[in-house]
KEKE-3310 file (N, C-alpha, C; in steps of 0.2 Angstrom, whole numbers, plus 5000, padded with zeros to 4 digits):
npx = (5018:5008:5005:4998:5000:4992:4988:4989:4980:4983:4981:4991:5004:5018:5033:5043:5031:5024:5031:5037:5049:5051:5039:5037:5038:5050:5058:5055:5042:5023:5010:5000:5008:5017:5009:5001:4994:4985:4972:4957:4960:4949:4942:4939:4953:4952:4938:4947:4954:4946:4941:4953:4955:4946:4950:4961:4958:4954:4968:4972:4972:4974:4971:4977:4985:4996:4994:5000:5007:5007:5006:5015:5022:5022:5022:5022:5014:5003:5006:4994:4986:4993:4994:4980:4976:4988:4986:4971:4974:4981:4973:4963:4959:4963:4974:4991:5005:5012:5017:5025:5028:5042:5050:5064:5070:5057:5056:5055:5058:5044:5038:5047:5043:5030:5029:5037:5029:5019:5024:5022:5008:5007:5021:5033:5037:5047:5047:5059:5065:5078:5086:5098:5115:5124:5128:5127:5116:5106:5103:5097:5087:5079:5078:5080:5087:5102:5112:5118:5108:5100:5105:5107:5093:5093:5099:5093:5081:5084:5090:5077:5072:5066:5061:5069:5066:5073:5074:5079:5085:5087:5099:5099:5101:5117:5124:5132:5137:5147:5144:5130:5134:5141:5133:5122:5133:5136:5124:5122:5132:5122:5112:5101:5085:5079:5078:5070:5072:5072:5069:5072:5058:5048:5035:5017:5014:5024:5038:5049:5047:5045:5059:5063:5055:5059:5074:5077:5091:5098:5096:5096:5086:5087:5089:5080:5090:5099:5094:5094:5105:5113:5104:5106:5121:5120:5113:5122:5131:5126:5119:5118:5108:5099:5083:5076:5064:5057:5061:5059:5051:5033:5024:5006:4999:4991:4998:5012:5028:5039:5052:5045:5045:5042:5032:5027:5027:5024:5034:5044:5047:5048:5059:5069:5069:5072:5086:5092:5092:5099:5113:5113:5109:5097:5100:5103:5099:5086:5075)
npy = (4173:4182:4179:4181:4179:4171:4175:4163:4155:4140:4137:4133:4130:4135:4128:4139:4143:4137:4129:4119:4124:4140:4148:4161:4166:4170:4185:4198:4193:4195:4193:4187:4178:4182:4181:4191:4197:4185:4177:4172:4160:4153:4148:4135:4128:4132:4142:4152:4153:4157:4167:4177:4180:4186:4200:4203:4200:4209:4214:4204:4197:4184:4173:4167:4157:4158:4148:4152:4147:4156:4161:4157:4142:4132:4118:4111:4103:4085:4074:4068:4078:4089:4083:4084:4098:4105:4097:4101:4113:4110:4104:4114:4121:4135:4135:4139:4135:4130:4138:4138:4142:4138:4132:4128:4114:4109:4098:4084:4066:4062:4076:4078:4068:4071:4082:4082:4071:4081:4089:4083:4086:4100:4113:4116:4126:4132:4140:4147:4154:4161:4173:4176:4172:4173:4168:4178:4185:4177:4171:4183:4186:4175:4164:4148:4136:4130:4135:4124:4115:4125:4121:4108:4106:4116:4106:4094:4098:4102:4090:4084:4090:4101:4118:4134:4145:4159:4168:4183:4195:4212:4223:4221:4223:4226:4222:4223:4231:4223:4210:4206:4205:4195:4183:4185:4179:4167:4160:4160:4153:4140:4129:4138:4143:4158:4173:4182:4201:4205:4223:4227:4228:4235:4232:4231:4222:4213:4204:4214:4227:4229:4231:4242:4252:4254:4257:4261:4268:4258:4251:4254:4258:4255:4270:4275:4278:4270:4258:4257:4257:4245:4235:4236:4235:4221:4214:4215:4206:4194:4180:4178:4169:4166:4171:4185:4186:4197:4214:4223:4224:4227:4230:4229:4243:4248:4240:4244:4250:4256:4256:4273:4274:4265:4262:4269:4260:4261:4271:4267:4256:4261:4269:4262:4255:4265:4270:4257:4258:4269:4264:4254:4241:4232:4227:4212:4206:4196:4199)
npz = (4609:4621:4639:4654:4671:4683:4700:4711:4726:4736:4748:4756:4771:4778:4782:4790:4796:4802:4813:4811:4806:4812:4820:4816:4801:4786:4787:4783:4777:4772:4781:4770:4766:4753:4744:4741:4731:4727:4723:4734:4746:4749:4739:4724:4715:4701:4704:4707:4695:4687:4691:4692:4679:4672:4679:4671:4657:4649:4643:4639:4626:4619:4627:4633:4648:4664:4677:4694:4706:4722:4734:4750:4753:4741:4739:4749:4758:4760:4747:4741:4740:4734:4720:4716:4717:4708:4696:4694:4688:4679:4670:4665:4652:4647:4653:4652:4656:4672:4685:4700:4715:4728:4742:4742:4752:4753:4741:4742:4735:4731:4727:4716:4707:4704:4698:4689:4681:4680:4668:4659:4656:4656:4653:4667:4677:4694:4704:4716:4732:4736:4739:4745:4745:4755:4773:4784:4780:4776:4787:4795:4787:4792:4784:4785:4779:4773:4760:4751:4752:4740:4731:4731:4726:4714:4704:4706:4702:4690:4682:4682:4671:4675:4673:4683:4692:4702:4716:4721:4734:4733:4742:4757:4772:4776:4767:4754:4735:4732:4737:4732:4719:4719:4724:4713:4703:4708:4706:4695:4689:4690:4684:4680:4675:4676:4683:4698:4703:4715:4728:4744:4753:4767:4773:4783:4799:4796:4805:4802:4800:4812:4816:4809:4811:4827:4826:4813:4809:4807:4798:4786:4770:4753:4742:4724:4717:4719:4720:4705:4701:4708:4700:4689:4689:4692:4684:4671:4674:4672:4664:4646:4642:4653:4657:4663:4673:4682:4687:4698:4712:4716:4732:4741:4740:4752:4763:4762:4769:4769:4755:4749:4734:4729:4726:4714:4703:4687:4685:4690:4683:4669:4672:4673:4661:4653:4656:4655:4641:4639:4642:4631:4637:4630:4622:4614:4626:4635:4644)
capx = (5011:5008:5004:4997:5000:4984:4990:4982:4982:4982:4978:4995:5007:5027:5039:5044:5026:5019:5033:5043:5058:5049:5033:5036:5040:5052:5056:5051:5037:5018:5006:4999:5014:5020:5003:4994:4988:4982:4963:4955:4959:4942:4938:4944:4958:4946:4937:4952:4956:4941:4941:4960:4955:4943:4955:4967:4956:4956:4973:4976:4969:4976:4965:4982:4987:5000:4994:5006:5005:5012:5006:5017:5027:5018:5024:5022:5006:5002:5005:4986:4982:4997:4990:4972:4977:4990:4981:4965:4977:4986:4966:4960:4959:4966:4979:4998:5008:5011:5025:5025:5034:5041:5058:5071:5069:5050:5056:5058:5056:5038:5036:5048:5042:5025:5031:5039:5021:5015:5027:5019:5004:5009:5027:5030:5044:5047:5052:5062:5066:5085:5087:5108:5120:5127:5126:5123:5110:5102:5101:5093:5078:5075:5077:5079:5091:5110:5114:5119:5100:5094:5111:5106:5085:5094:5102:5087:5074:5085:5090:5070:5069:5060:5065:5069:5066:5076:5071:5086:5083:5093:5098:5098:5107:5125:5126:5137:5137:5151:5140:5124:5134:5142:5125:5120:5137:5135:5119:5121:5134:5120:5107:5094:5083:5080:5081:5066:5076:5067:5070:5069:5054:5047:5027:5014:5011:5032:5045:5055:5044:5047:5064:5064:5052:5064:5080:5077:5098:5102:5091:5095:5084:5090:5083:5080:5095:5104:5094:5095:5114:5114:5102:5110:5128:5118:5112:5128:5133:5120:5121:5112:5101:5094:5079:5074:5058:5056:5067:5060:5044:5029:5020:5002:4998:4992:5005:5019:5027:5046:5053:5039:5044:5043:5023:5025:5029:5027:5038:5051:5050:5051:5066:5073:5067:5075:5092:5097:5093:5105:5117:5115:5108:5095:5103:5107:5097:5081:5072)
capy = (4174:4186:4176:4183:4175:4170:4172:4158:4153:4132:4135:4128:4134:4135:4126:4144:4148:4131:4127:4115:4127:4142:4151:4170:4165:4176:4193:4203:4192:4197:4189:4185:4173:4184:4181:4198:4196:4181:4175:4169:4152:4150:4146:4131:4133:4132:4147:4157:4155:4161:4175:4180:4180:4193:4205:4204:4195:4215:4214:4196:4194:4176:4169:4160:4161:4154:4146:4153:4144:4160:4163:4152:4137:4127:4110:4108:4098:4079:4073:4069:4087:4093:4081:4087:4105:4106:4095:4104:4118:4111:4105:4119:4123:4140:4137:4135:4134:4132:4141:4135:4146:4134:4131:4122:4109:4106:4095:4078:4061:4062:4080:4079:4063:4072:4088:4077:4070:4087:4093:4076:4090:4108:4116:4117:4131:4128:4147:4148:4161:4160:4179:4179:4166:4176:4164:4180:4187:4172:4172:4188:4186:4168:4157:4143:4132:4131:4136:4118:4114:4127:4118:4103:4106:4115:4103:4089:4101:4103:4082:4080:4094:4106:4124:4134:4155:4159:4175:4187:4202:4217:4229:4219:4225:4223:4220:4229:4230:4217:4203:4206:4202:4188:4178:4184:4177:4159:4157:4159:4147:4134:4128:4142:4147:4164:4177:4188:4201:4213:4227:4224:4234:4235:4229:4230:4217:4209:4207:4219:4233:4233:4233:4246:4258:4256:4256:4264:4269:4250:4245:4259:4255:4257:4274:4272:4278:4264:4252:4255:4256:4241:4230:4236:4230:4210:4213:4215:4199:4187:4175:4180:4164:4168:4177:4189:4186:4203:4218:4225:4221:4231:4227:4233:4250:4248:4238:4246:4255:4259:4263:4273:4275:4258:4261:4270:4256:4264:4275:4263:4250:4265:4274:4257:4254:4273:4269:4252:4260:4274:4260:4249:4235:4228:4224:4207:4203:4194:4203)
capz = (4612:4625:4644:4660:4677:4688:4706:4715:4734:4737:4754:4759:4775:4778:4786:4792:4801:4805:4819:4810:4808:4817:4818:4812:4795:4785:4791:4776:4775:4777:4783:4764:4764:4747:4740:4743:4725:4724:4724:4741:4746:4752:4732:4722:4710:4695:4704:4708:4689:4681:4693:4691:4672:4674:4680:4667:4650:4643:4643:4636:4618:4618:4630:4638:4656:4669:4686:4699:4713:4724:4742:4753:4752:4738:4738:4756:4760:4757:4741:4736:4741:4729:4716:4717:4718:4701:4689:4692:4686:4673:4666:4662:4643:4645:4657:4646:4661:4680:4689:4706:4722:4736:4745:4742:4756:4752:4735:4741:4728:4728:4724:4711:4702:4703:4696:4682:4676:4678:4664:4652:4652:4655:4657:4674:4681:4701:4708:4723:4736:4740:4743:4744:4747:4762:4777:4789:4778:4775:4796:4796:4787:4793:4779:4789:4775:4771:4753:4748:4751:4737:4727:4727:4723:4709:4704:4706:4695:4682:4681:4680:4665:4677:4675:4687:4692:4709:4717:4725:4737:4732:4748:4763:4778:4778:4759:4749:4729:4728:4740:4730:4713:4720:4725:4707:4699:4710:4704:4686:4689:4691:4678:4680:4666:4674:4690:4698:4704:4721:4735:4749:4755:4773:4775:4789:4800:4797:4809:4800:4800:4819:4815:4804:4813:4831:4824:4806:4804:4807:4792:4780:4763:4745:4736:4718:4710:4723:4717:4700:4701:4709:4699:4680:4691:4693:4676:4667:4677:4671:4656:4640:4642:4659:4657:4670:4675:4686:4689:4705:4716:4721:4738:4742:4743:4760:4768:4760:4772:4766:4752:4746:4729:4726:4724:4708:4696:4679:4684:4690:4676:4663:4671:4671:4654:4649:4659:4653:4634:4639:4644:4629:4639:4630:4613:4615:4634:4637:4648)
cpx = (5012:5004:5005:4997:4996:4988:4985:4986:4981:4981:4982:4998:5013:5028:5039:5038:5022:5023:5038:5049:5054:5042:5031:5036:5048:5051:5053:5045:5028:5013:5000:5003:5016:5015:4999:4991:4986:4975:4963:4958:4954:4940:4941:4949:4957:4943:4940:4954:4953:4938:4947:4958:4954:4947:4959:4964:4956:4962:4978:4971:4972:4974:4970:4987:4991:4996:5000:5004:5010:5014:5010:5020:5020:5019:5025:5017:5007:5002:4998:4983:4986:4993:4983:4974:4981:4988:4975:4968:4979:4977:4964:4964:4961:4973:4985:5002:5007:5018:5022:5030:5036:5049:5060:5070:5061:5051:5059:5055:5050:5033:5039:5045:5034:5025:5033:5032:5018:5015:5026:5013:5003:5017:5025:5037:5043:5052:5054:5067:5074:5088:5096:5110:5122:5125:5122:5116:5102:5098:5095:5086:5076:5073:5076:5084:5098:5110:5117:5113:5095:5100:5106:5097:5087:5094:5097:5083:5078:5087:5081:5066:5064:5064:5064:5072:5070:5076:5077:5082:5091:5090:5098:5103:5114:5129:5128:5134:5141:5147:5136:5125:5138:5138:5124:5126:5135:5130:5117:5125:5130:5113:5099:5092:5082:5079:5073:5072:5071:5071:5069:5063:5049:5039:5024:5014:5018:5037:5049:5050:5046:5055:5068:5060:5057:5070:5081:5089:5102:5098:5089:5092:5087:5085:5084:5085:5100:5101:5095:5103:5114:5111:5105:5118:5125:5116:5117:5131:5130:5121:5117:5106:5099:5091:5078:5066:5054:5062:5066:5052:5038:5022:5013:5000:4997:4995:5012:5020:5036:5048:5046:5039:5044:5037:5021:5030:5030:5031:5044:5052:5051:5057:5071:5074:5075:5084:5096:5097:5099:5113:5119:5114:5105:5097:5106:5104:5088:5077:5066)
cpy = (4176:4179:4180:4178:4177:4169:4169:4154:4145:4133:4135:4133:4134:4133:4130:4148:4141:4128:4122:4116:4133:4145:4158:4170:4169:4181:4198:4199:4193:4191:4184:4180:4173:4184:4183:4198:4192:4181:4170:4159:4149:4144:4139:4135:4135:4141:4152:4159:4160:4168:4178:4184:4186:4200:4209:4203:4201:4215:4209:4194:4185:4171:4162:4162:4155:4155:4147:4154:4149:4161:4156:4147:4128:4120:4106:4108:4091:4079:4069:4075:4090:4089:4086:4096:4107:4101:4097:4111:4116:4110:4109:4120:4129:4141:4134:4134:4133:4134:4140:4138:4139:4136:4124:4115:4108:4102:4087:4075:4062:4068:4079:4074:4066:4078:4084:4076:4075:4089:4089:4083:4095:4108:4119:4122:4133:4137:4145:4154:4159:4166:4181:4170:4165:4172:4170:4182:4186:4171:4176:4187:4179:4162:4153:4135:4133:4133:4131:4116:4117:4123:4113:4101:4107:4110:4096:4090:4100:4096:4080:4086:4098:4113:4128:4144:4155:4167:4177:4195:4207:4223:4227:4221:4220:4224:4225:4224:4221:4209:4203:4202:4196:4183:4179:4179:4169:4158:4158:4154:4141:4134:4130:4141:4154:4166:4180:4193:4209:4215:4222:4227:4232:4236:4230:4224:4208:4209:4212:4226:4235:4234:4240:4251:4259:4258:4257:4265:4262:4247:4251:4255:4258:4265:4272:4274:4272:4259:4250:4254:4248:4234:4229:4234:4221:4209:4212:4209:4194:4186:4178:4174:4162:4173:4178:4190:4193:4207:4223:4220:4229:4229:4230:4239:4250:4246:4240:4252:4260:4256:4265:4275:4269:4257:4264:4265:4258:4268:4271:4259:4256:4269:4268:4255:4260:4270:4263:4254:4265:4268:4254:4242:4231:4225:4218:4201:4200:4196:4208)
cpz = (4619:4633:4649:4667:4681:4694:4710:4722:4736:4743:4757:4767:4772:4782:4792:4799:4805:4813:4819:4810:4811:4814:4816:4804:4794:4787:4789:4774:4777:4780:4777:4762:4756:4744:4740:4737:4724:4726:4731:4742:4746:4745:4730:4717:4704:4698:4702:4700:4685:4685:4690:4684:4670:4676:4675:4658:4647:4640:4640:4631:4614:4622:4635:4643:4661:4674:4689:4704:4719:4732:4746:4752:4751:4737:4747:4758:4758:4752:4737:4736:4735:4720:4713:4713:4710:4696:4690:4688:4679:4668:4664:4657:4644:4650:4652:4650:4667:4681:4695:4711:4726:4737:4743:4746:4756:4746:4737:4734:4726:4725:4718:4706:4701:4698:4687:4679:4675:4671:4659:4651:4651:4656:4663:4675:4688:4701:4715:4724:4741:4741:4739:4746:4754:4768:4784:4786:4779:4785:4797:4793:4788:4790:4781:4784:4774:4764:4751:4747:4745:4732:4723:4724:4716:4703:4700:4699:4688:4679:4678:4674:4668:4678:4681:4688:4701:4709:4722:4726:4734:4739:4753:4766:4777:4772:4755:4741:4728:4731:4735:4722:4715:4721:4715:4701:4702:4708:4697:4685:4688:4685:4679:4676:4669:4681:4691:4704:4711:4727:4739:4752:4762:4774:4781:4791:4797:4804:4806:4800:4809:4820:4814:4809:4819:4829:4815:4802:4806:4799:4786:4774:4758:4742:4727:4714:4713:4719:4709:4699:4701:4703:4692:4681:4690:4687:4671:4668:4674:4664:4651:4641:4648:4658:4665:4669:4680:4687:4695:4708:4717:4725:4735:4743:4753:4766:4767:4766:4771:4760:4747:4739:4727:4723:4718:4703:4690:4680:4687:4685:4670:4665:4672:4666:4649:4651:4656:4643:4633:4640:4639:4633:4635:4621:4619:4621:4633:4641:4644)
residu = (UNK:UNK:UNK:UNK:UNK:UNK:UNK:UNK:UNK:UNK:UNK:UNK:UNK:UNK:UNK:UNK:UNK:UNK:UNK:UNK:UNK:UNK:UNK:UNK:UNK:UNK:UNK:UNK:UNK:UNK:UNK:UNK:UNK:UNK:UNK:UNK:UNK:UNK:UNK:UNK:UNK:UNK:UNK:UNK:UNK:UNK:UNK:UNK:UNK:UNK:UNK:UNK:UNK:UNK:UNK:UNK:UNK:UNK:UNK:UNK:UNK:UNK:UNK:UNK:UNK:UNK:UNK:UNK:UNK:UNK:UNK:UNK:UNK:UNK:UNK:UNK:UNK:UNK:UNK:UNK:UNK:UNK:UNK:UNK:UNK:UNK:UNK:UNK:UNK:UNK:UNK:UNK:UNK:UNK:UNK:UNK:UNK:UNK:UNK:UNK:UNK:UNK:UNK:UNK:UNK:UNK:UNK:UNK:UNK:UNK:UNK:UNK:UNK:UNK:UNK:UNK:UNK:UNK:UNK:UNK:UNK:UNK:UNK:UNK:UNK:UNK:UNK:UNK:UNK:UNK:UNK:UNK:UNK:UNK:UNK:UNK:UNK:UNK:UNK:UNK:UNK:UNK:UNK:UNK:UNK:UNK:UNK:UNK:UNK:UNK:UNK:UNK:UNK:UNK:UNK:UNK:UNK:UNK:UNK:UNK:UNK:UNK:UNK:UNK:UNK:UNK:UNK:UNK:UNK:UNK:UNK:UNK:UNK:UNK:UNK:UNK:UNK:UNK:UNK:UNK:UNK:UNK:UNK:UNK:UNK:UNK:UNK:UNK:UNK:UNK:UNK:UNK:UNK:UNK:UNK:UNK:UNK:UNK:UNK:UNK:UNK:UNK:UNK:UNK:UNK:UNK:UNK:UNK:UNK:UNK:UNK:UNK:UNK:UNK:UNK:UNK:UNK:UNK:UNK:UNK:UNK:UNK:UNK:UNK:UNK:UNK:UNK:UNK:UNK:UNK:UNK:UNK:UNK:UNK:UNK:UNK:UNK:UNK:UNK:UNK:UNK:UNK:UNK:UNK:UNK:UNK:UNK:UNK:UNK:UNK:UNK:UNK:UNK:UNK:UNK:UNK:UNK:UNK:UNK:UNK:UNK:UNK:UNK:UNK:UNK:UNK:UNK:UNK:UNK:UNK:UNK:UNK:UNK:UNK:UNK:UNK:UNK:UNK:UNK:UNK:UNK:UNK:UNK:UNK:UNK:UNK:UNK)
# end
């Protein structure tokens, strides 16, 4: 059965912009806090739904749709607020699942024992944004965690039977081929169910775009035969039983500000399509 994902915004902050680890957030992040498609906070999450819906219900003749809780670091708020906010999600009669963005260090006891009840009424899958392994990297855009931190969350979700998508940047300054598939190779070591896999790409209204605009030959970006290269290298690495949940990204039109072919989507997903067929990828891969 075919499933559309509802982007929907809880309102919440980050760690990263409220000032508990700093106020800029991520570097490559906008100011949408990754959730420039979702529906207004302003609404509730009932609303947000049955707007979302509308968007997409030409397109989905099965009338069943994931809440994906996207903009921002979802599991960081008061646990009545998180309450409230995912069982008004999981209630809805046409909602089949929730997928859930947060960080690593936002999953203390009480989220997770909540996330566990959740999964008594819907399947719940818990994405998280660990980029790379690479300890400089991770500096660079400001994560603000150690890599034992997304470890041990793994770790936790998958003890409480909650799967678990982990989202990796391809193309980050500094990064060679052989880093990008080592992050890929360490983290199919650990009990994922599946990957999204995105550019890096340079947004209005980021600290990296000011980056990028003064100092452009410090922050060389990937063209698209690089990134294809690259991503059918981290494909070829990955388990058969990791699905890949995404195989690039596409920002905003109007915040996009490099690389700008990142903005024609059908034509990246089909010459990636055409490319892993010439390649004999998809005999056999989940994707």
């Amino acid at each position: 059965m075919k499933l559309y994902k509802l982007s929907l915004n809880a309102g919440f902050s980050c760690p990263n912009r409220d000032g508990t680890l700093d106020t800029r957030g991520c570097i490559f992040c906008s100011a949408g806090g990754s959730g420039d498609f979702a529906a207004s906070r302003e609404l509730t999450i009932t609303k947000q739904i049955e707007q979302a819906k509308r968007l997409v219900a030409a397109k989905n003749p099965s009338g069943r749709y994931i809440a994906y809780f996207q903009a921002y670091t979802n599991t960081y708020a008061p646990l009545p607020i998180l309450e409230r906010v995912f069982f008004e999600a999981a209630g809805h009669p046409e909602i089949a699942a929730l997928s859930i963005a947060t960080r690593p260090d936002c999953l203390g006891e009480e989220v997770l024992s909540l996330l566990v009840r959740l999964t008594a009424i819907k399947p719940v899958t818990i994405e998280l944004g660990l980029q790379t392994i690479h300890d400089n990297s991770a500096a660079f855009v400001r994560r603000g965690y150690p890599l034992h931190v997304y470890e041990d969350a793994v770790h936790s979700l998958n003890a409480a039977g909650i799967g678990i998508v982990t989202h990796l940047i391809l193309g980050l300054p500094g990064e060679t081929l052989k880093d990008m598939l080592a992050t890929v190779r360490h983290v199919c070591s650990l009990p994922l169910s599946g990957l999204k896999f995105q550019l890096l790409y340079v947004l209005k209204g980021t600290d990296l775009v000011g980056h990028y605009m003064a100092y452009p030959q410090n922050y060389p970006l990937m063209g698209f035969p690089a990134y294809l290269d690259a991503l059918l290298a981290c494909l070829a690495v990955t388990p058969e039983h990791i699905v890949i949940h995404r195989l690039t990204g596409d920002a905003p039109k109007p915040l996009l500000v490099a690389p700008l072919w990142s903005a024609n989507k059908k034509f990246v997903l089909n010459s990636i399509e055409k490319e892993m067929k010439h390649r004999n990828f998809l005999q056999g891969m989940s994707c």
